[in-house]
C-alpha positions in Angstrom: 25.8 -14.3 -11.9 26.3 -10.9 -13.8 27.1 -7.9 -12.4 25.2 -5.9 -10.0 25.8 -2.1 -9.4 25.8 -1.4 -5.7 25.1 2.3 -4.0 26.2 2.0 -0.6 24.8 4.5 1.9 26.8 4.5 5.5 29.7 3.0 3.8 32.1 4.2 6.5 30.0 2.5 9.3 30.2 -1.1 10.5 27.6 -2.3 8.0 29.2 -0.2 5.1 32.6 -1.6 5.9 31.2 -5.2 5.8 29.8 -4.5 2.6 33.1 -3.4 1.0 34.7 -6.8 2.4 31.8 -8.7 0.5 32.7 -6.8 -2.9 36.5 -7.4 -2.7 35.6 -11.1 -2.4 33.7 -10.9 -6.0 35.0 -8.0 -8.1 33.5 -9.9 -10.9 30.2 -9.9 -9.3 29.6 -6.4 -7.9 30.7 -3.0 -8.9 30.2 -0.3 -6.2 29.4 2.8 -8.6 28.2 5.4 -5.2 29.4 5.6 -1.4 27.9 7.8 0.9 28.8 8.8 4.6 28.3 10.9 7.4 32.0 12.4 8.7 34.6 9.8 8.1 36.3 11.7 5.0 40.2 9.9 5.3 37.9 6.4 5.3 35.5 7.5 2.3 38.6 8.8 0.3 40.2 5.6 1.0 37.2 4.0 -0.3 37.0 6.3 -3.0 40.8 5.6 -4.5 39.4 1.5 -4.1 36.1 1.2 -5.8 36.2 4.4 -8.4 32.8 5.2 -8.1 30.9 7.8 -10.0 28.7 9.2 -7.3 29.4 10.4 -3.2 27.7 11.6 -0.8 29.2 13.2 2.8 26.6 14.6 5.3 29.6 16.6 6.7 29.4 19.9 4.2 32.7 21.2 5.1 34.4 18.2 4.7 32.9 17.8 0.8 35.7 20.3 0.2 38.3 17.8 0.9 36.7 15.2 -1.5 36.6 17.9 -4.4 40.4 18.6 -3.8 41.3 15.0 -4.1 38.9 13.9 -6.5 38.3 17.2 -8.9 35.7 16.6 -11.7 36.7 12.5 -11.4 33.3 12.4 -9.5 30.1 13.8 -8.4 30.2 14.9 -4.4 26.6 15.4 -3.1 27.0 17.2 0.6 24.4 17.8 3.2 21.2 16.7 3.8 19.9 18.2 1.6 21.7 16.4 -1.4 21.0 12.8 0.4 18.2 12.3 -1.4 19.6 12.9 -5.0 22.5 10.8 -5.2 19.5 8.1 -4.9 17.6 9.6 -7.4 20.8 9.9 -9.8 23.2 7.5 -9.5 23.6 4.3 -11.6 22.9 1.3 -9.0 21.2 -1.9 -9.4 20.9 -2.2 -5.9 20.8 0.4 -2.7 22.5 -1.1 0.5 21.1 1.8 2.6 23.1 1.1 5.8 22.0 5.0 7.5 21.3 5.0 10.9 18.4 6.4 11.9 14.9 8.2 10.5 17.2 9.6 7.7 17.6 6.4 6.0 13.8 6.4 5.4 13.2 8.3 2.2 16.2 7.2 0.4 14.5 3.5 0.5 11.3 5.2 -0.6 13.3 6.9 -3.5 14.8 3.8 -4.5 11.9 1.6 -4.5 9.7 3.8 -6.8 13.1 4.1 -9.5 12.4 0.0 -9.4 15.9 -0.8 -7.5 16.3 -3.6 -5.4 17.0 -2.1 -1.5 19.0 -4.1 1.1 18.4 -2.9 4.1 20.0 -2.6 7.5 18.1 0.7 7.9 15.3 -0.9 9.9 13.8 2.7 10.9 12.6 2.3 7.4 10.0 0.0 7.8 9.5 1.0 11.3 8.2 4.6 10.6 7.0 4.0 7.4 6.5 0.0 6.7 2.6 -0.1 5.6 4.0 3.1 3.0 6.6 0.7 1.9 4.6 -2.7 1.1 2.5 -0.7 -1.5 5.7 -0.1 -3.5 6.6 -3.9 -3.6 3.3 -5.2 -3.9 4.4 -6.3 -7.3 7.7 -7.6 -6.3 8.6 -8.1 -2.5 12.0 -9.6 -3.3 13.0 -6.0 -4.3 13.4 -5.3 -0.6 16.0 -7.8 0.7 17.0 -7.5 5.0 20.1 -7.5 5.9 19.6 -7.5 10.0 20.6 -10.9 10.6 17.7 -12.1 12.3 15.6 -11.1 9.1 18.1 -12.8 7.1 18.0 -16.1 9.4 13.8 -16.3 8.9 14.4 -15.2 4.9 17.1 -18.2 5.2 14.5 -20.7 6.9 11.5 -19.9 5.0 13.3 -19.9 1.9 11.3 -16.9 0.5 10.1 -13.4 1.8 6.6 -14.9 2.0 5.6 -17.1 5.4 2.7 -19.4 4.3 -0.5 -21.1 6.5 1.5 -23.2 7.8 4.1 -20.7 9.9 2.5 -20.6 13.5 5.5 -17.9 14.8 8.6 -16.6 14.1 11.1 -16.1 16.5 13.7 -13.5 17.0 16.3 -14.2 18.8 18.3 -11.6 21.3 21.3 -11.5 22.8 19.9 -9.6 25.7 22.3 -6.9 25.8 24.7 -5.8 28.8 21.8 -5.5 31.6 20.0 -9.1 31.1 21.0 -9.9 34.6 21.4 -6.8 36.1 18.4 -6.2 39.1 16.4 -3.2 38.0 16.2 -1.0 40.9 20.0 -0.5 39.2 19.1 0.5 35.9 18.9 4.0 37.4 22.8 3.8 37.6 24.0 2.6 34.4 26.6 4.6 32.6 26.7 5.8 29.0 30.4 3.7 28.6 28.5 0.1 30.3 25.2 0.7 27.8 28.3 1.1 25.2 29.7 -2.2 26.0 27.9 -4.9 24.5 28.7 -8.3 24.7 28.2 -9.9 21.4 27.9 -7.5 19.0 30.5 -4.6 17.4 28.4 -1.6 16.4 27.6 2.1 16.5 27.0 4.1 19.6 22.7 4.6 18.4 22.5 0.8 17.7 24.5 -0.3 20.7 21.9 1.6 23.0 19.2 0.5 21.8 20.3 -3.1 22.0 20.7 -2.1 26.0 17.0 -1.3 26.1 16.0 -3.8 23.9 14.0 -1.4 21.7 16.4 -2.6 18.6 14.5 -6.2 19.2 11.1 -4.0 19.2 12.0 -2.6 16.1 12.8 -6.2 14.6 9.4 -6.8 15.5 7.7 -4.0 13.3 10.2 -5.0 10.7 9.3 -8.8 10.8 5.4 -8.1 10.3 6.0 -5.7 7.6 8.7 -7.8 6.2 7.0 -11.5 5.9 3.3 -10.2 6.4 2.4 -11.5 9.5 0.2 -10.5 12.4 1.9 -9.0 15.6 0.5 -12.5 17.4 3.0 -14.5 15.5 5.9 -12.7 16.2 8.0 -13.8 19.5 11.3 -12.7 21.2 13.6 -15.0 22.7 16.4 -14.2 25.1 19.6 -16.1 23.7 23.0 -14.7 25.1 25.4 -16.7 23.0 23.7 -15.4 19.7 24.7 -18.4 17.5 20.5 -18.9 16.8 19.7 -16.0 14.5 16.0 -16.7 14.6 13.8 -19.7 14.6 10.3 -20.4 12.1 7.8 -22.5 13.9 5.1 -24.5 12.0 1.6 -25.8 12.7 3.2 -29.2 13.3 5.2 -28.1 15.9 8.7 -28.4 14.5 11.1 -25.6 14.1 14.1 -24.5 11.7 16.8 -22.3 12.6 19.6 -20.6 11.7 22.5 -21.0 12.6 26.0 -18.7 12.1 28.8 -17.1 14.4 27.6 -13.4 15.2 29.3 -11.7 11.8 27.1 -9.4 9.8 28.6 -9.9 6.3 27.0 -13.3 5.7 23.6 -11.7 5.8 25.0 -8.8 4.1 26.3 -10.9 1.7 23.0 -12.7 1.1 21.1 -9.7 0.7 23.1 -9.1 -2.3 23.1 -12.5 -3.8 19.6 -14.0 -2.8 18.6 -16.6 -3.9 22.2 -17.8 -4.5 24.9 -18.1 -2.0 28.6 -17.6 -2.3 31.2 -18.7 -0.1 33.1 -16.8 2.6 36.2 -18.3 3.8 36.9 -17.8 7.6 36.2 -19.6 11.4 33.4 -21.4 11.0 30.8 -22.5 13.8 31.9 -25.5 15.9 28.9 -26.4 18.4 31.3 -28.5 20.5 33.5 -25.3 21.3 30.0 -23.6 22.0 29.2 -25.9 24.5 25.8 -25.0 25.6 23.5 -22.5 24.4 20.5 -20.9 26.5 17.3 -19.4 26.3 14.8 -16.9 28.1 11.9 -15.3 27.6 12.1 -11.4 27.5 11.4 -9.5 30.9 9.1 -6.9 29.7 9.5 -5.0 33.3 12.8 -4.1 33.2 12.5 -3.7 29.3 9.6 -1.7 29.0 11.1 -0.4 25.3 10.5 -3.5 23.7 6.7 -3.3 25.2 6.4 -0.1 23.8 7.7 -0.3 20.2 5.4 -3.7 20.3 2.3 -1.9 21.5 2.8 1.0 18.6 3.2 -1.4 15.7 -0.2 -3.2 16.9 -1.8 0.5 17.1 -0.1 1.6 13.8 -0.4 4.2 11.8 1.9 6.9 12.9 2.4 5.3 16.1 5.9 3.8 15.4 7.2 6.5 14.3 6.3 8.1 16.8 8.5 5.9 19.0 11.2 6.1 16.8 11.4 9.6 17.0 11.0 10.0 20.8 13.9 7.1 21.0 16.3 8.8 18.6 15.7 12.0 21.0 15.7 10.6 23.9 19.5 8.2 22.9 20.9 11.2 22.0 19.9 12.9 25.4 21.6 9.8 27.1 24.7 10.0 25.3 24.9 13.3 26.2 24.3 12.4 29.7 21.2 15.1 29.8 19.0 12.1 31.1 19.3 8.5 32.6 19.3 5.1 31.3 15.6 4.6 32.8 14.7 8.2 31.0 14.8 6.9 27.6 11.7 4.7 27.9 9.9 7.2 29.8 10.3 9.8 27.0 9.2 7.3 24.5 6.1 6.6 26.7 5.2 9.6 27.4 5.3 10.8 23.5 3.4 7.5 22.9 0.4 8.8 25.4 0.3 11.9 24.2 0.3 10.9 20.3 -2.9 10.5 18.4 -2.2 8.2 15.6 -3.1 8.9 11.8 -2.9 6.4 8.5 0.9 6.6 7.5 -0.1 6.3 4.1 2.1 9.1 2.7 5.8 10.2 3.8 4.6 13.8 4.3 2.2 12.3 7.2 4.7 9.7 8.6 7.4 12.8 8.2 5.1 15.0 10.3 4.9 12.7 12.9 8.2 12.3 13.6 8.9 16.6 13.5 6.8 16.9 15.8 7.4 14.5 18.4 11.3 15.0 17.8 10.2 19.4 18.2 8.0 18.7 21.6 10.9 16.6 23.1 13.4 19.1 22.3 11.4 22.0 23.9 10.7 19.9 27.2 14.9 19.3 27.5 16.1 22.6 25.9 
């Protein structure tokens, strides 16, 4: 296996972090040659001093200062948001790992793709805002866009390629179900910012974690699976599992199903992403069924989840419709971490910018970019 020259975007973050571990197992494998972040300056100079790398990027502007005074001339600092989008253009990678959070992480993939680079993505607003944009740039090659969400990674892992044949009736995602599976919904009304926080399976960032609450994340995974494996909205299912040892599950005309199995740790799809086809090995716990026990399954309550009807409706509409969603969620998240709204008022902000949004062909970035401005603009003036 030669060596493949990794840009990692949202190094700092859970994903990022992961990412790093999978390079110290195989120095002679990968070379990390950019890191970008968005505050964490004593973790990216830490990563810095580690990996050597030629090119980095801080969203932070003032804290780019404290990179230059460590680092001098010994690299190229790219601040702001401004500057996100040329460390992609510039930098020497073989492969983006564009970990961002968020509508941001969109046209670095687009960037990436059209300089021929292989993108592994955990960025799944990507696809979601701007997926039918996306499939013309790997029409030639799909394999140049690798997932890294796990549940991607399982059905990649199952079907053994990025394309589903005939024979695939359904893919499944699984879900863990989040914090408020069993909690009656005249309650929702009450939930705290710190219980939406605490998730039960998973370890990740404040956005993410939310959205797992209101099972729009599993919405998203939706958008993503159709664009990913080119399948209709019909053969795409979600499926409750709270012990999250099922990744996802490929049913076939003849009725049987494969699955993947793995404890819930993100660096072994991470670390596929980077070496599909091959696999290498990661040492560690490994999954006993017999200490698992039991696992169990549910179908989705769409009433007390209504995010995960929504984001399903707008990939069916299309268009600019998910990114519509997108937007309106990423406004309305950071409303309820604020605690300027609810729990229940993040799903009424994202249907209410889904009724009054009329939805064009997103078959440029300016026009997917538009979409989300204004929805984000509109839901800013209604909560100034």
């Amino acid at each position: 296996m030669s060596t493949k020259k990794i840009l990692i975007l949202g190094s700092t973050g859970s994903i990022g972090t992961s990412a790093c571990n999978c390079v110290r197992r195989f120095r002679e494998n990968f070379t990390v040659t950019g890191l970008g972040a968005g505050s964490n300056v004593d973790l990216l100079a830490k990563q810095i001093k580690e990996f050597s790398p030629k090119h980095v990027y801080i969203a932070d502007e003032q804290k780019a200062s404290i990179l230059k005074e460590q680092f001098g001339s010994e690299i190229v600092i790219y601040k702001g948001k401004e500057e996100l989008e040329r460390i992609v253009e510039e930098a020497d990678y073989d492969i983006l790992l564009n970990a961002l959070v968020g509508a941001a992480g969109f046209r670095p993939t687009v960037i990436a793709l059209k300089r021929g680079k292989k993108v592994a993505l955990a960025n799944k607003e990507s696809l979601v805002i701007g997926g039918d944009y996306i499939r013309t740039l790997i029409e030639d090659d799909k394999t140049r866009l690798m997932p890294v969400d796990s549940e991607h990674s399982a059905i990649l892992q199952c079907l053994g390629s990025c394309d589903a044949d005939d024979s695939v009736e359904s893919l499944i995602l699984t879900a863990s179900g989040g914090p408020f599976r069993n909690l009656p919904k005249e309650e929702f009304s009450n939930i705290t910012v710190a219980q939406a926080l605490n998730h039960p399976t998973w370890a990740m960032g404040k956005k993410i974690t939310i959205d797992s609450s209101t099972l729009m994340n599993k919405g998203f995974e939706i958008i993503e699976a159709h664009h990913l494996f080119s399948l209709p909205y019909a053969k795409l299912r979600v499926c409750i599992h709270p012990q999250s040892i099922i990744h996802s599950l490929v049913e076939f005309y003849d009725g049987s199903q494969i699955a993947q199995l793995g404890l819930p740790d993100m660096e072994l799809p991470i670390q596929y992403a980077l070496t599909w086809p091959k696999r290498l090995p990661i040492k560690g716990k490994r999954l006993s069924l017999s200490e698992i026990g039991k696992m169990e399954f549910f179908e989705p309550d769409f009433n007390k989840f209504p995010c995960l009807r929504l984001c399903i409706e707008a990939g069916e509409t299309g268009g600019t419709a998910p990114a519509v969603v997108n937007a309106a969620n990423e406004a309305a998240v950071d409303l309820f971490l604020r605690e300027k709204i609810g729990f229940t008022g993040i799903s009424e902000i994202v249907a209410q910018a889904l009724r009054n949004h009329k939805p064009l062909r997103a078959d440029s970035v300016e026009v997917i970019e538009q979409a989300d401005r204004e929805t984000r603009l509109e839901i800013a003036e209604r909560y100034k």
